[in-house]
Structure formats: structure tokens, C-alpha cells
SEZA-822385 format. One record per residue (C-alpha): residue number from 1; x, z, y. Coordinates in nm, 3 decimals. Each point is the difference from the previous one (the first is absolute). Last residue first. Layout:
ATOM  nr      xx      zz      yy
ATOM NUM       X       Z       Y
...
This chain:
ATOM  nr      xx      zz      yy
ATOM 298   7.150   9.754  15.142
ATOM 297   0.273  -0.182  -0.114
ATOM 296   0.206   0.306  -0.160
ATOM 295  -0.244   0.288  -0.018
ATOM 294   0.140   0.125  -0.343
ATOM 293   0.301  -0.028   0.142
ATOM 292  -0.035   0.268   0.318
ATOM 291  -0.043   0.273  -0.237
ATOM 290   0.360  -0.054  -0.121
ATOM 289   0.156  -0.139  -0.278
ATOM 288  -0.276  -0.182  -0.176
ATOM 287   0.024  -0.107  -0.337
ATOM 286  -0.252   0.220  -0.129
ATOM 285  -0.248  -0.044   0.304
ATOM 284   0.000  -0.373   0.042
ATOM 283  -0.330  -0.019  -0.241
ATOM 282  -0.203   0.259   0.128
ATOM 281   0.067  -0.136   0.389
ATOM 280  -0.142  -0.318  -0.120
ATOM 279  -0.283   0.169  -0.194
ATOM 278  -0.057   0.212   0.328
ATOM 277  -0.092  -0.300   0.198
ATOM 276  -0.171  -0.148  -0.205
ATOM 275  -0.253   0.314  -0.043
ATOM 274  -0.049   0.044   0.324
ATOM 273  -0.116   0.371   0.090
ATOM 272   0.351   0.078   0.164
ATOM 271   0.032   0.366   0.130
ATOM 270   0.204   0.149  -0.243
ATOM 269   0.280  -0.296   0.010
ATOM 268   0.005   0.044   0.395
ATOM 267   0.012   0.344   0.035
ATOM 266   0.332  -0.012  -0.267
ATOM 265   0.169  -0.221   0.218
ATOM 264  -0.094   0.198   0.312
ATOM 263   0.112   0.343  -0.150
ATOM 262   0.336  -0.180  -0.146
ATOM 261   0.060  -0.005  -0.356
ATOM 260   0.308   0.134  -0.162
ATOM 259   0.088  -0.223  -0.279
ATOM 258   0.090   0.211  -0.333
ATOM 257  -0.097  -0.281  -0.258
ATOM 256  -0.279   0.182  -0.132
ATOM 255  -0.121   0.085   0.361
ATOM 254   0.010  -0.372   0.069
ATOM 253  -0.258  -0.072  -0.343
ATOM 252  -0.163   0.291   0.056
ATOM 251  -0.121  -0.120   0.367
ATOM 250  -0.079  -0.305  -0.129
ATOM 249  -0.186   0.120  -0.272
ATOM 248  -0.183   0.259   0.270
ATOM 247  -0.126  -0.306   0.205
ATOM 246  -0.109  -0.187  -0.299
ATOM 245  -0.233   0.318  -0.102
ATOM 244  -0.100   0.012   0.377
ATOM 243  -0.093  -0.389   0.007
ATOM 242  -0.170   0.047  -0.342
ATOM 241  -0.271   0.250   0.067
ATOM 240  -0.037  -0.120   0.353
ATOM 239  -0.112  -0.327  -0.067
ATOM 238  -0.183   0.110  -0.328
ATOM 237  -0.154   0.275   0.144
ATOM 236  -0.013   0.313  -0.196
ATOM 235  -0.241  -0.002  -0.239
ATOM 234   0.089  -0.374  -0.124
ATOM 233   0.353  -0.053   0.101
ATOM 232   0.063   0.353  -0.281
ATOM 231  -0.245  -0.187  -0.206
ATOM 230   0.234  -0.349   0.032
ATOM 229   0.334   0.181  -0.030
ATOM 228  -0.135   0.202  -0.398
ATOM 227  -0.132  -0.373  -0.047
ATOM 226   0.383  -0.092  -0.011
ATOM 225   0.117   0.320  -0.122
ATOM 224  -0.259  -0.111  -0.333
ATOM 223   0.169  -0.354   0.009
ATOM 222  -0.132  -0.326   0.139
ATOM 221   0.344  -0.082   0.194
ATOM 220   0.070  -0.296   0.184
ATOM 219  -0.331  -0.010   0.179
ATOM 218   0.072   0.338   0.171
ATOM 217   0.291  -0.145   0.230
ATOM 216   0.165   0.250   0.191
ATOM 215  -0.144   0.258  -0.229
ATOM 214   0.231   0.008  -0.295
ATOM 213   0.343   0.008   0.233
ATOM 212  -0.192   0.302   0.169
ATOM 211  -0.087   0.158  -0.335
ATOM 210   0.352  -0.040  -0.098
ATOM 209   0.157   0.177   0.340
ATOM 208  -0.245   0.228  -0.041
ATOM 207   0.150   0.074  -0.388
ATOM 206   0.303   0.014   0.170
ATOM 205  -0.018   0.293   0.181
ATOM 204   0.014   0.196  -0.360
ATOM 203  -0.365   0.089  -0.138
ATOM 202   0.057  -0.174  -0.296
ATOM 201   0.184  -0.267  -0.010
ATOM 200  -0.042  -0.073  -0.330
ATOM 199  -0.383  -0.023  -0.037
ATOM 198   0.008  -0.266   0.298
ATOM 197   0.269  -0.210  -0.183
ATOM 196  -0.215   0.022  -0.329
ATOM 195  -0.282  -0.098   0.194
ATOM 194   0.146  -0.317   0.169
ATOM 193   0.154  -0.106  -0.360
ATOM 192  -0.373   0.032  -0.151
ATOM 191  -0.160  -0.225   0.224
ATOM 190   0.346  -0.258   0.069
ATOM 189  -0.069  -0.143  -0.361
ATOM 188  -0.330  -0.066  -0.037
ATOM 187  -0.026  -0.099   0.382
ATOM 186   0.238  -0.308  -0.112
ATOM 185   0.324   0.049   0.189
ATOM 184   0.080  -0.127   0.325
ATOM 183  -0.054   0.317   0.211
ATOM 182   0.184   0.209  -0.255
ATOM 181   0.346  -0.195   0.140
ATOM 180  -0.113   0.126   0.366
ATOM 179  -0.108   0.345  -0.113
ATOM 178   0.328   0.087  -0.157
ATOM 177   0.187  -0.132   0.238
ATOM 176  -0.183   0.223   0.253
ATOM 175   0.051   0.281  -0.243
ATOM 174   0.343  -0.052  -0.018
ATOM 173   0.120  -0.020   0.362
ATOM 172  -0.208   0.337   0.073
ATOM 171   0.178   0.173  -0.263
ATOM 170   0.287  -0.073   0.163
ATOM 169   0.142   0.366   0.054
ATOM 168  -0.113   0.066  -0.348
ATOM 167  -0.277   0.260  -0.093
ATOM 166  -0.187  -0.173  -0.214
ATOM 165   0.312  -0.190  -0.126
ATOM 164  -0.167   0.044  -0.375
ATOM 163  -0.298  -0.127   0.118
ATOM 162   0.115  -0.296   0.114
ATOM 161   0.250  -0.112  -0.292
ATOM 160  -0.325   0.046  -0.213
ATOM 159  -0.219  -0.225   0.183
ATOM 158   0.272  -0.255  -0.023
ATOM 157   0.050   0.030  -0.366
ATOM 156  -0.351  -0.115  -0.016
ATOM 155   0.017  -0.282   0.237
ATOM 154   0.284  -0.185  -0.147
ATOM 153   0.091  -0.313   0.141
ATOM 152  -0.186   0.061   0.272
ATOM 151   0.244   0.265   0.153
ATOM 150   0.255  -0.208   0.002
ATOM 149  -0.156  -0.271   0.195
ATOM 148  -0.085   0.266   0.261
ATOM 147   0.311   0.187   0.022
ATOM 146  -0.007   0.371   0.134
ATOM 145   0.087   0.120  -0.365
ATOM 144   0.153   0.330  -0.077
ATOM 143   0.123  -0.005  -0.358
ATOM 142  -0.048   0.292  -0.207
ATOM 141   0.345   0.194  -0.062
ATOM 140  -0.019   0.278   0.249
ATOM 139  -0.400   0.000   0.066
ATOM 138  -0.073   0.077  -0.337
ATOM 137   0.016  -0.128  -0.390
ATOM 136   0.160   0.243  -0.232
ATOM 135   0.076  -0.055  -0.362
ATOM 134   0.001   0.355  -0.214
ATOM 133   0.333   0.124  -0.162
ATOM 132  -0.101   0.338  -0.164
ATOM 131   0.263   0.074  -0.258
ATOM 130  -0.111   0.153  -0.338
ATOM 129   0.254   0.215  -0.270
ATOM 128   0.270   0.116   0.293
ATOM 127   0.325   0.034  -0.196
ATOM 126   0.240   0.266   0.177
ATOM 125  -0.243   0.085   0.286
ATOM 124  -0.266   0.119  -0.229
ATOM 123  -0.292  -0.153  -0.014
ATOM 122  -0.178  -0.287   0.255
ATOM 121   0.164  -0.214   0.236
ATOM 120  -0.128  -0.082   0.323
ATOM 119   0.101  -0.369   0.128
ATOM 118  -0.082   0.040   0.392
ATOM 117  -0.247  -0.282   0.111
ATOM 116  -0.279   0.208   0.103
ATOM 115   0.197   0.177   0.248
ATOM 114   0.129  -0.327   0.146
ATOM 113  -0.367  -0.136   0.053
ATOM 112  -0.145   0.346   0.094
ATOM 111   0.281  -0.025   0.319
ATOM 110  -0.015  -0.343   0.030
ATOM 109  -0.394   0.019   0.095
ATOM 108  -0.298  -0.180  -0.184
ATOM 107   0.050   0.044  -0.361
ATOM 106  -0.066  -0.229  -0.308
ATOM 105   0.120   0.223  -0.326
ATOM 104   0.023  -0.312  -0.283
ATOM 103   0.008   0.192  -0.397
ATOM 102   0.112  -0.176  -0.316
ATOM 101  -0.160   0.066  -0.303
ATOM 100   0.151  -0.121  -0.302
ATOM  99  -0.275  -0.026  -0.298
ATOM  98  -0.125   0.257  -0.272
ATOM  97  -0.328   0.017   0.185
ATOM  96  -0.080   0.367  -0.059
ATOM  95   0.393   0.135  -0.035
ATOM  94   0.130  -0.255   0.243
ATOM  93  -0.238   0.104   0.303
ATOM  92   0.012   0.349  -0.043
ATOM  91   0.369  -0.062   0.026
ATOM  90  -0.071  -0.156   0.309
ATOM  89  -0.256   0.217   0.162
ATOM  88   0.209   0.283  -0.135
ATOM  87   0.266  -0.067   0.265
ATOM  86  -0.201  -0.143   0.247
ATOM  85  -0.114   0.346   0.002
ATOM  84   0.351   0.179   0.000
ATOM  83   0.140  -0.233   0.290
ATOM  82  -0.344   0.067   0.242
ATOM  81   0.050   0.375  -0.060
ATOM  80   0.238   0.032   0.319
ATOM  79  -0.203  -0.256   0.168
ATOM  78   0.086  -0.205   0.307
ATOM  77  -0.278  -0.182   0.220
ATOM  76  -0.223  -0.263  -0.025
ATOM  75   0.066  -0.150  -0.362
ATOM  74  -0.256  -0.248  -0.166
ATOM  73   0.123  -0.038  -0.348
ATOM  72  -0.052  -0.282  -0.198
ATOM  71   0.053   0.025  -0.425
ATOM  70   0.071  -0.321  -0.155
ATOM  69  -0.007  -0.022  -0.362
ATOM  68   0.212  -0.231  -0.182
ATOM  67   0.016  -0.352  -0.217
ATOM  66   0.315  -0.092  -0.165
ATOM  65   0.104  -0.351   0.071
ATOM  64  -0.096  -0.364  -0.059
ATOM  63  -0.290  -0.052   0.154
ATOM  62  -0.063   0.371   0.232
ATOM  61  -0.261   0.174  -0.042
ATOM  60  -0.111   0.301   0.249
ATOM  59  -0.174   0.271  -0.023
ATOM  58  -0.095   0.187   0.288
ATOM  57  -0.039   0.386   0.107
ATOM  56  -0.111   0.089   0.336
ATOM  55  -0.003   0.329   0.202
ATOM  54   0.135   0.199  -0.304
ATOM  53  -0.236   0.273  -0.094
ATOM  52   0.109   0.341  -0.158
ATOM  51  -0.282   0.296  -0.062
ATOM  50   0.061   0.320  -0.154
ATOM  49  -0.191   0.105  -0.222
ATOM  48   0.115  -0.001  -0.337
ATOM  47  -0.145  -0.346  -0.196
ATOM  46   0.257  -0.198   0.257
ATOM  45  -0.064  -0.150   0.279
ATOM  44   0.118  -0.360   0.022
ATOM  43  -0.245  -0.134   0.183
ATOM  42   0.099  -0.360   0.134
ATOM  41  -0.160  -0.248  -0.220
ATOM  40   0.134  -0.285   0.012
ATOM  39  -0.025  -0.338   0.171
ATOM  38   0.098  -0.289  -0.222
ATOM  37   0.261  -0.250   0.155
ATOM  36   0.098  -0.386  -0.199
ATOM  35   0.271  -0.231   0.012
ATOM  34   0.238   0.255   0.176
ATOM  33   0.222  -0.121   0.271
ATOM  32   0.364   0.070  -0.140
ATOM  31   0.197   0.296   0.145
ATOM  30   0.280   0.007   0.264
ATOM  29   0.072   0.350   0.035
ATOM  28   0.219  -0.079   0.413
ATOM  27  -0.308   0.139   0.205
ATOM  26  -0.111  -0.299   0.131
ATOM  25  -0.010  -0.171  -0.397
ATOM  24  -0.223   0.352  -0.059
ATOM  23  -0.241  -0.083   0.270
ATOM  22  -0.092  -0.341  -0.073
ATOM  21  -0.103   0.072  -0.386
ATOM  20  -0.118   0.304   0.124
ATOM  19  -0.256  -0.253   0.184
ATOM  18  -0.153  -0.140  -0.305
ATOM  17  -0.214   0.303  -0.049
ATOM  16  -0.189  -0.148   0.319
ATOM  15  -0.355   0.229   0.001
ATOM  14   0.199   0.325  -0.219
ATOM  13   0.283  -0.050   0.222
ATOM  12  -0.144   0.054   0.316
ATOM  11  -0.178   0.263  -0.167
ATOM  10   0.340   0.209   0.077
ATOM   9   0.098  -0.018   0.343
ATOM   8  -0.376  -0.071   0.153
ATOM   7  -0.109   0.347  -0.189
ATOM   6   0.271   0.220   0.188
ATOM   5  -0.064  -0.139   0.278
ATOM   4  -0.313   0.075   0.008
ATOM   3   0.059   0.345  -0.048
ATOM   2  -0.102   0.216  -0.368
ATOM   1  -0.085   0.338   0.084
């Protein structure tokens, strides 16, 4: 079954094509922004049956230089027959389109990440014929960014740092930089970025932590998670629907960062109903170092 992560780490590409642009200069291939991007077909089952589909398949053009096929790959865990198909997906790839494939694996753990990046030959041992050499983007060479101004400058490759440190130690620092430098962007823009984040966290503790960031100020946001918060306020009790759903963000947010919290402390965070006052909490909890912080000048 195809995850929602697994969709967010791919189609992200097919909606900005010009980020591999972006990601290949991070990951030391340095290769021309292309001029022009068609989206291709991704079936490439052949007349037998047996059916091979690459997650997303792009050409792109690039003014004054070959142009290529990009294959993405959405990779959640390690594969022993992972090598073989991407394998034939790129020589399948040559043969129909008679142009140079290249294939990007983006991957949210190290482990997958390093896996994925092995160099596999293929044939004999003496003179292998093919070598599989595939560009990996993941959370040990994307760049984790906690700085506002930085993240504005490119919101795209933002959202894709982010969900590629899913399960990072400070993935609580990066989504709330994410949502503050989405929070001046045209709605146009942020809509689609706050959904691909949500798809891409999946079900991890972070994708609270998101929905929290998203629902301390609804008006920000008019995106489908967005009116997803305002039915859930709406048949529940909007007071109470979002003061407990704060509550637990900032209760993720200090659990993420391994601070113990106190009986009291944490009777006092699940037992607010003002809004305010758990926003302000919200927003000291991932750089708080103790439970007692994110009450500083109360």
C-alpha cells in the first residue's frame, strides 16, 4: 500500500520539478536548472505481465546541455530487489526513450539513505557490464534548517529538508520554522507546501506536532488539514477541541526532546482551556530545556 509519505517524497517533485535542480547542487552533482520539465508517463510494464512503475518520471531540458529523464524514488525501508528493479527501470528507460536516465532515491532514515546509496555493480566480477549509481537525497545530507530567513528563501526545498528529518531529534525546531517562513507566503504557495509536509509525516509524532503548529492560528492556513482542524473544533468543541490538541503538541514537543515532565507540570498544560495561553507555552516548547521553561513569565 502506497504511505503518505511515500507520495509527499516523490510528487513533490512532479508540482516543483525545479527543485532537483536545488537538491542535486546539496548533494555535491551539480546540474544545470532545466529550461523546461514534462511529466511522464510512469508505467513501464512491459507487453508480458508483469508490472514495473517508477513513482515519478520527469523530463527535463536543460539550455545548452543534454536533456535526461528523472526517475524519483520514494524509499521507506531497505530492499533486497529494490537494486535489480531500478536496474531495469533505467535501462528500460534508455531503450524506449533513447535518453540518459538518471535516478534520485529520497529516503527518510540514515540507515535506508546509506543503503540506497551503495554503487551495485552488475555482471561478472571481472568486468561488470551496468553499474547502479543512483543519487540519494535523505536525512544525512539534506540540510536541517531552524533559520527563519533561510528558510524563506526557498520554501520548497524547505518542505523537503523537513520531511526527510521526520524523525530527527529537532524535528520540532524545523517544523516551527517551517510554519513561521510559510506564514508570509502568498496562500497559493504555503496551501500545497502545508499538505505535502502533512502527507510526509505520516503518522510519526510529528505530524501532531505539524497539525498543532497549523492550528495555532487557523487564518494562516486555508488548506484541506486546515478545514480537516476546523470540523474536528466543530463536532467536538472548538475550545476544547483545540486546547487538548495544543496540550498534546506541547507535550510531544518535550517528550521529543527527552525532558522528563513533572506530574504537576504536565496537570497544568492538560488542564488549560485558554487558548493564549497554550500558544505561548506551544511556542517555547522546542527550545525549552526543562518543563519549567515553557512557563517562564507566567
Amino acid at each position: 500500500m502506497v504511505s503518505s509519505p511515500h507520495e509527499a517524497m516523490h510528487r513533490i517533485f512532479q508540482e516543483y520539478p525545479g527543485l532537483f535542480s536545488r537538491v542535486s547542487e546539496l548533494l555535491g552533482v551539480p546540474i544545470t536548472a532545466p529550461t523546461s520539465v514534462s511529466v511522464m508517463p510512469t508505467d513501464l510494464t512491459e507487453s508480458r505481465p508483469v508490472e514495473r512503475r517508477v513513482d515519478t518520471l520527469l523530463r527535463l531540458d536543460v539550455e545548452g546541455d543534454e536533456s535526461f529523464l528523472l526517475a524519483v524514488e520514494a524509499q521507506g525501508k531497505k530492499g533486497e530487489d529494490k537494486p535489480a528493479s531500478w536496474a531495469y527501470y533505467l535501462s528500460y528507460l534508455y531503450t524506449k526513450y533513447r535518453m540518459p536516465p538518471l535516478l534520485l532515491v529520497v529516503c527518510q532514515d540514515r540507515a535506508t539513505a546509506e543503503w540506497a546509496s551503495r554503487t551495485v555493480p552488475i555482471g561478472p566480477r571481472a568486468w561488470p557490464a551496468l553499474t547502479l549509481r543512483p543519487l540519494v537525497a535523505g536525512p544525512h545530507n539534506m540540510p536541517v534548517i531552524t533559520d527563519v530567513a533561510e528558510a524563506r528563501k526557498d520554501l520548497v526545498l524547505t518542505t523537503l529538508a523537513a520531511i526527510t528529518h521526520a524523525a530527527d531529534p529537532d524535528i520540532g525546531a524545523i517544523l516551527k520554522t517551517l510554519s513561521a517562513a510559510l506564514r508570509d507566503a502568498p496562500e497559493i504557495i504555503a496551501d500545497p507546501l502545508v499538505e505535502f509536509t502533512a502527507q510526509g509525516l505520516g503518522n510519526r509524532p510529528a505530524a501532531q506536532q505539524w497539525r498543532n503548529l497549523v492550528a495555532v492560528d487557523l487564518s494562516f492556513y486555508k488548506s484541506a488539514i486546515s478545514e480537516e482542524i476546523r470540523d474536528e473544533g466543530r463536532s467536538e468543541g472548538l475550545s476544547e477541541g483545540r486546547s487538548e490538541g495544543i496540550a498534546q503538541g506541547i507535550l510531544l514537543f518535550l517528550a521529543q526532546a527527552g525532558i522528563d515532565v513533572p506530574d504537576e507540570a504536565r496537570e497544568r498544560i492538560t488542564t488549560c482551556r485558554d487558548i493564549d495561553t497554550l500558544n505561548r507555552w506551544l511556542l517555547r516548547a522546542p527550545t525549552a530545556r526543562s518543563a519549567e521553561d515553557v512557563f517562564a513569565g507566567e
